[in-house]
C-alpha positions in Angstrom: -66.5 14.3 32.0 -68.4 11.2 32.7 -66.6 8.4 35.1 -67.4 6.2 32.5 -65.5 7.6 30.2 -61.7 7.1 31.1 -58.6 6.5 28.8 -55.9 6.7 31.9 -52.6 5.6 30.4 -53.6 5.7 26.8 -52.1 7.9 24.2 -54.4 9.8 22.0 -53.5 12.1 19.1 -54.9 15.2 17.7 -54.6 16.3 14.6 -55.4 19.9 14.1 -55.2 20.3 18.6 -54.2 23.6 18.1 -57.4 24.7 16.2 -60.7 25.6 18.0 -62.6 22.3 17.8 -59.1 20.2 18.1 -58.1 22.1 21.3 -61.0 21.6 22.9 -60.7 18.0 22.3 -57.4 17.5 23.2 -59.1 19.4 26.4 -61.5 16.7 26.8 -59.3 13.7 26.6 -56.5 14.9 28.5 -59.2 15.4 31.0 -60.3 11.6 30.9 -56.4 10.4 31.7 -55.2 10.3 28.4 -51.6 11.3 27.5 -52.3 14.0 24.5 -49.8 14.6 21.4 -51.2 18.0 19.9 -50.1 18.2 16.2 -50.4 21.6 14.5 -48.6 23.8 12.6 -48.5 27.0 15.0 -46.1 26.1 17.3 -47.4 29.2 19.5 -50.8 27.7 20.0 -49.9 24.5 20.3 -47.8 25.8 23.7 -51.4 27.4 25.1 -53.4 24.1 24.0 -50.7 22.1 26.3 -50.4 24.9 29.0 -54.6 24.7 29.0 -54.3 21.5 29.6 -51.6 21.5 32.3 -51.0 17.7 33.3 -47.0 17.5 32.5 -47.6 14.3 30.3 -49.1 16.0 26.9 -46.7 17.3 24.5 -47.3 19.6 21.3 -45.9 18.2 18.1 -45.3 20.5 15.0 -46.9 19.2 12.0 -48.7 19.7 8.5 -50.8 17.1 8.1 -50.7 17.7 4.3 -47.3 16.2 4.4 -46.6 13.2 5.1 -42.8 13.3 5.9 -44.5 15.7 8.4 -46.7 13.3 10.0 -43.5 10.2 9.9 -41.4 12.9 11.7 -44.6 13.2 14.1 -45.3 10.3 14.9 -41.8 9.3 15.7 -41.7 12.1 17.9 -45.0 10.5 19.9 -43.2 7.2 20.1 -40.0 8.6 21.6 -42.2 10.2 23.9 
């Protein structure tokens, strides 16, 4: 990752992090200092995406982003973060 490119102390989310391409994205921005919230439906994956990652500050939050009382729970799980 390029020194560039840092988010230290910002919060990104993924939707779909426990899928390939999400994974490896939540991966990459965990990586630059961001704080990672990995929505996905498999709650089994999503606990290998945030073990991958391994910084104690990312969390995995179950969610289908098809529903949206889904996504309000999510992202007032990320908030009480």
């Amino acid at each position: 990752m390029s020194a560039d490119f840092r988010l230290d102390g910002q919060v990104a989310v993924v939707v779909g992090g426990t899928g390939v391409l999400g994974s490896a994205m939540a991966r990459g921005l965990a990586a630059a200092g961001a704080h990672v919230a990995v929505l996905g439906r498999s709650s089994e994956r999503g606990r290998d995406v945030i073990e991958a990652i391994g910084d104690g500050q990312s969390l995995f939050v179950p969610c289908d982003a098809t529903d949206r009382a889904s996504l309000t729970d999510a992202r007032q799980q990320i908030s009480e973060a």
